[in-house]
The first five atom37 places (N, CA, C, CB, O) and aatype in JSON, in Angstrom:
{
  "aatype": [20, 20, 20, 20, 20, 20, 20, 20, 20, 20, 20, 20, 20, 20, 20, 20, 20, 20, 20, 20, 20, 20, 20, 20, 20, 20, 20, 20, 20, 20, 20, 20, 20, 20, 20, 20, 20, 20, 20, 20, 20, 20, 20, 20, 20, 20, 20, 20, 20, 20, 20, 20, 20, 20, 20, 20, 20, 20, 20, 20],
  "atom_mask": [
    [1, 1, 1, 1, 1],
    [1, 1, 1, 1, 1],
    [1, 1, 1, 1, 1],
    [1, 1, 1, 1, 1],
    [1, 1, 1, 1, 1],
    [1, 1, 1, 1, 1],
    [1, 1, 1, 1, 1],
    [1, 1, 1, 1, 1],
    [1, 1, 1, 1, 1],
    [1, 1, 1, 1, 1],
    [1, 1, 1, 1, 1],
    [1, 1, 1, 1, 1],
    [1, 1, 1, 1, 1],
    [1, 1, 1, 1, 1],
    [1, 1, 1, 1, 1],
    [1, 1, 1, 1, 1],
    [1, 1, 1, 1, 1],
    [1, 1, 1, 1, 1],
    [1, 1, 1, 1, 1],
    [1, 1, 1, 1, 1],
    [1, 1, 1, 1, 1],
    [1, 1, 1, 1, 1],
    [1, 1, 1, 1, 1],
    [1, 1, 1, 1, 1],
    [1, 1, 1, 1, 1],
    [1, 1, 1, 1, 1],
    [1, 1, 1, 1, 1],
    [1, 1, 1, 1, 1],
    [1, 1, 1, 1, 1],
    [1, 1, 1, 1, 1],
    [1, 1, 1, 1, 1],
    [1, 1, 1, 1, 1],
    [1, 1, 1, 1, 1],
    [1, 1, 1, 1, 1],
    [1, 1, 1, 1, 1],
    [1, 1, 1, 1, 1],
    [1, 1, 1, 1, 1],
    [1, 1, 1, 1, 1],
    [1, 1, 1, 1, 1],
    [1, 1, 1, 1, 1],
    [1, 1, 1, 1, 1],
    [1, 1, 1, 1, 1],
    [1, 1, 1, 1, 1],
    [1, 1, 1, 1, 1],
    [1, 1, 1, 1, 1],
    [1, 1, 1, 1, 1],
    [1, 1, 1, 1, 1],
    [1, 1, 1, 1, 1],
    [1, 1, 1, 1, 1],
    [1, 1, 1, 1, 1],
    [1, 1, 1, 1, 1],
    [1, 1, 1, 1, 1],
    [1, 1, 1, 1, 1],
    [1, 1, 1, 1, 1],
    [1, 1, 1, 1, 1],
    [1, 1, 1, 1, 1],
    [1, 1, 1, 1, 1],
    [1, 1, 1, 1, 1],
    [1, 1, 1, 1, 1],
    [1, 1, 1, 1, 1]
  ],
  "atom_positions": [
    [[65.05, 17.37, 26.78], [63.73, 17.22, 27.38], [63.9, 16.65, 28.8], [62.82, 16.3, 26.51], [64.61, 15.67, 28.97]],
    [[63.34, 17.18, 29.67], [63.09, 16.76, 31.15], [62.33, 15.63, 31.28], [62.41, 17.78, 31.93], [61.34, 15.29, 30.63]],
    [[63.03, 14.94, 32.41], [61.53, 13.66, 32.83], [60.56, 14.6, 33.48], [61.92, 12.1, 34.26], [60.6, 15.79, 33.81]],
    [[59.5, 13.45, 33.56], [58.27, 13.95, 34.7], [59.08, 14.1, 35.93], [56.88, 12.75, 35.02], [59.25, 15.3, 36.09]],
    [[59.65, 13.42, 36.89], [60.0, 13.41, 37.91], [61.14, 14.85, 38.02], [60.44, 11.96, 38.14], [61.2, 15.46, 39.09]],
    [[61.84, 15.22, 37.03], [62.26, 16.18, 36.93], [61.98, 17.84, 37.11], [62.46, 15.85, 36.2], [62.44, 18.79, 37.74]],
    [[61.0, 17.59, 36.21], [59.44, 18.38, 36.05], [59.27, 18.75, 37.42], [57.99, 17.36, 35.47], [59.74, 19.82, 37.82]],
    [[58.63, 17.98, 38.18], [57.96, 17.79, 38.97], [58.49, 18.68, 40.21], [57.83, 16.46, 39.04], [57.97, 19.49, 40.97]],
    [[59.93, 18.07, 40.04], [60.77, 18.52, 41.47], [61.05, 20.37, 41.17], [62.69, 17.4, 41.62], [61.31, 21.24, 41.99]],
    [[60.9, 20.46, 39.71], [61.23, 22.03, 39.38], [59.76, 22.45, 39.82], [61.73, 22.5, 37.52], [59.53, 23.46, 40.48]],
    [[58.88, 21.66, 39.43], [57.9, 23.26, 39.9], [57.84, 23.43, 41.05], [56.34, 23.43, 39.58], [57.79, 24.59, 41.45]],
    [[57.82, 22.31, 42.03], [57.71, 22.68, 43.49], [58.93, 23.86, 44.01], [57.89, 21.18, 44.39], [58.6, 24.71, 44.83]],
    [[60.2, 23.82, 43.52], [61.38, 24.32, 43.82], [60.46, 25.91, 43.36], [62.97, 23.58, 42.88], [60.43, 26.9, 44.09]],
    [[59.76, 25.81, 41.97], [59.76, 26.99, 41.54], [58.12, 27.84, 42.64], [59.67, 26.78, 39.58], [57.81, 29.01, 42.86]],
    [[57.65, 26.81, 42.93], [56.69, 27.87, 43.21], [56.75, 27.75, 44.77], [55.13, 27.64, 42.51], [55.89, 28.34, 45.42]],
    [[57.47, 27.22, 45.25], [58.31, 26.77, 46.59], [57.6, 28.31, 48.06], [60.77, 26.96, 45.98], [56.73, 28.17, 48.91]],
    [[58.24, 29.25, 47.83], [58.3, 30.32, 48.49], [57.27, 31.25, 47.78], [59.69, 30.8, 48.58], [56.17, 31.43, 48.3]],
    [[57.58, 31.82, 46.64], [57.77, 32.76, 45.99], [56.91, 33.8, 45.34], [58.29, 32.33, 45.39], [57.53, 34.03, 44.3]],
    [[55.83, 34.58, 45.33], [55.1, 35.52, 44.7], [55.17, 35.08, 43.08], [55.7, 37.0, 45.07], [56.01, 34.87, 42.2]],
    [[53.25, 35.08, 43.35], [53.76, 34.57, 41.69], [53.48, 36.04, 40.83], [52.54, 32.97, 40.87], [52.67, 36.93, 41.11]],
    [[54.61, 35.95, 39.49], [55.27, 36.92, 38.6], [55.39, 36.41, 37.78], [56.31, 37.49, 38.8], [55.73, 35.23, 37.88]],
    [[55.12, 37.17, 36.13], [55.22, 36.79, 34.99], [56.3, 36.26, 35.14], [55.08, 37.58, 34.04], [56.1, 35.06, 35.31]],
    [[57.09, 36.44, 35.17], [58.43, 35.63, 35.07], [58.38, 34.03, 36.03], [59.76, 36.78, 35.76], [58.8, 32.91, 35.77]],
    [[57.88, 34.43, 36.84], [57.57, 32.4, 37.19], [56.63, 31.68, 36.53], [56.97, 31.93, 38.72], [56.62, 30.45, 36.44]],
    [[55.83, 32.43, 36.08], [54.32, 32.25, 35.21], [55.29, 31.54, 33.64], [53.11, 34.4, 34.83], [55.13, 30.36, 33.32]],
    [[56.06, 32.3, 32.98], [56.59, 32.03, 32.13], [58.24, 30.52, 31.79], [56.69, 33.4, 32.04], [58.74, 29.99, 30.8]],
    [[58.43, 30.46, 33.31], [59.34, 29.56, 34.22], [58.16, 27.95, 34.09], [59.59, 30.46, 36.28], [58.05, 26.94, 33.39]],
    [[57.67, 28.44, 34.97], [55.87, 26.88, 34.69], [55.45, 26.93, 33.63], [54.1, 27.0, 35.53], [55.43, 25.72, 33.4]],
    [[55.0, 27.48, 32.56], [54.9, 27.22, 31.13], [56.03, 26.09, 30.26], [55.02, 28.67, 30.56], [56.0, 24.98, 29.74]],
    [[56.94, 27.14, 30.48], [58.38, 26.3, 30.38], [58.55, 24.75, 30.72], [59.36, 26.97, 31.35], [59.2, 23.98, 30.0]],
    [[57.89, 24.37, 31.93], [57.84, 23.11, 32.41], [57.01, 22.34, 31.81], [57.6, 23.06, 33.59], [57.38, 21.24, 31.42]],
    [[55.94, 22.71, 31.66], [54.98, 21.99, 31.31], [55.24, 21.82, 29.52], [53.59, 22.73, 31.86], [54.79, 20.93, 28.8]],
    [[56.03, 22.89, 29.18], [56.1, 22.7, 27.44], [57.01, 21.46, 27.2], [56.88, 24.18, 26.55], [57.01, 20.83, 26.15]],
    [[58.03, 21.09, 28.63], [58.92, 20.12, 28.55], [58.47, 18.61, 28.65], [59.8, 20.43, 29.49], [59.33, 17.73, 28.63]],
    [[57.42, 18.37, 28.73], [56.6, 17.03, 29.3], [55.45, 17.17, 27.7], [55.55, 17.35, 31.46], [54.87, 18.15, 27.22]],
    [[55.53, 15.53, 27.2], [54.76, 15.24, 26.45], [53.22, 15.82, 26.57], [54.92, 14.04, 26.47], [52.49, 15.99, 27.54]],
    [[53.05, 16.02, 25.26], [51.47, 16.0, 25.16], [50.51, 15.31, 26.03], [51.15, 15.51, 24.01], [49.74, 15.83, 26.84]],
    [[50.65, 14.07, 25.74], [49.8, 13.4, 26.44], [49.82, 13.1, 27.5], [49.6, 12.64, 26.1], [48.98, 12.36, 27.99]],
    [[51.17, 13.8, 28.4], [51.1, 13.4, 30.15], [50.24, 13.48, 30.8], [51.75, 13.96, 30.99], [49.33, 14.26, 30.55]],
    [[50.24, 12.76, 31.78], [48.71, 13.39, 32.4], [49.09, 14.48, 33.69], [47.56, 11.88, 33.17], [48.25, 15.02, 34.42]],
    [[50.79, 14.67, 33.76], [51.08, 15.48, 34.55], [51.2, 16.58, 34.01], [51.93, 15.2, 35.16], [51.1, 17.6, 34.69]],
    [[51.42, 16.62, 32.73], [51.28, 18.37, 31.68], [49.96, 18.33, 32.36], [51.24, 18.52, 29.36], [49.91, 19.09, 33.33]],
    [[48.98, 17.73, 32.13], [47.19, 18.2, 32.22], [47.15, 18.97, 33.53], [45.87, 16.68, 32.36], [46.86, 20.13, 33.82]],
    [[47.51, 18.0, 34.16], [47.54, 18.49, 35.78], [48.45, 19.79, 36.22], [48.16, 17.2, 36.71], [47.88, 20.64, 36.89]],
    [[49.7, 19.97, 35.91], [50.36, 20.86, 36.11], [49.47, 22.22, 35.08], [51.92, 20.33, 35.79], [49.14, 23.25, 35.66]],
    [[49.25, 22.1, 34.0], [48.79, 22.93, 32.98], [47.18, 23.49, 33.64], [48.75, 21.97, 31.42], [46.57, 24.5, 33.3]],
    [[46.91, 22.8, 34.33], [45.13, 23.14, 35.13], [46.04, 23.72, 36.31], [43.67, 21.38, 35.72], [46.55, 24.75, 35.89]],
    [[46.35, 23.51, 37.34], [47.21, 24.06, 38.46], [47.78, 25.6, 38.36], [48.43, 23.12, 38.57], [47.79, 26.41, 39.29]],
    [[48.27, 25.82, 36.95], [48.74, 27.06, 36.5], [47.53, 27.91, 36.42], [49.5, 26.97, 35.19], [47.5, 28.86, 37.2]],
    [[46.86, 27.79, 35.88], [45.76, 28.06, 35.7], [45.31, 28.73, 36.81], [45.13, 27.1, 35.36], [45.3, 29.95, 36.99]],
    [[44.89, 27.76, 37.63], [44.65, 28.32, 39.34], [45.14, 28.75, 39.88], [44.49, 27.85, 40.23], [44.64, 29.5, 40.72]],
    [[46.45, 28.54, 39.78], [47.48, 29.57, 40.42], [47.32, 31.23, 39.93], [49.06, 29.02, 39.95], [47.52, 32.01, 40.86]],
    [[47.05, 31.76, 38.83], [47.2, 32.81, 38.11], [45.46, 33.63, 38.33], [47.74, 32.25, 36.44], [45.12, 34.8, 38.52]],
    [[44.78, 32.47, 38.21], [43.52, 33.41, 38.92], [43.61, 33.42, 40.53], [41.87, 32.7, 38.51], [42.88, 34.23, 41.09]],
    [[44.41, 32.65, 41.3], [43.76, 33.03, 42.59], [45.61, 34.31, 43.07], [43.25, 31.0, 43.96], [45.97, 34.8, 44.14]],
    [[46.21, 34.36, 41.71], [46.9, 35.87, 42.05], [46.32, 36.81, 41.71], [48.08, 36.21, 41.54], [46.24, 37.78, 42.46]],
    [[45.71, 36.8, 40.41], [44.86, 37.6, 40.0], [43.43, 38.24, 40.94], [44.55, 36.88, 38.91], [42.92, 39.35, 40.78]],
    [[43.0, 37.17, 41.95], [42.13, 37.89, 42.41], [42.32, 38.71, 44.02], [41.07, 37.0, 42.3], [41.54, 39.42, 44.64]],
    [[43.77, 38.21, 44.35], [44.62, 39.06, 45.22], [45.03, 40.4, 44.53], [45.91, 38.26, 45.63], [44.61, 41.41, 45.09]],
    [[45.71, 40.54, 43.49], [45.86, 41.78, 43.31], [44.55, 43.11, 42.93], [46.78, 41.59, 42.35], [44.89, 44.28, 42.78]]
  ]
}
């Protein structure tokens, strides 16, 4: 299991540059499955995804 701070530094790395793609979509899931339930950075990262995927969604 990853720390938060761990976490943290991967998603930026992951969504850093990059077009988002099921496969990064499935990469940030991944992260967030690694951080307790009750984090309040799962919440936050887990809402963020979220937004991230509709505002690709309403580009494509």
């Amino acid at each position: 299991m990853l720390t938060e701070k761990e976490v943290a530094a991967s998603w930026r790395k992951l969504f850093g540059q990059r077009e988002m793609n099921d496969d990064i979509v499935g990469k940030a899931q991944g992260l967030i499955d690694n951080l307790r339930p009750e984090s309040p950075l799962r919440h936050r990262l887990d809402s963020e995804l979220d937004e991230l995927i509709k505002a690709a969604e309403q580009r494509a």
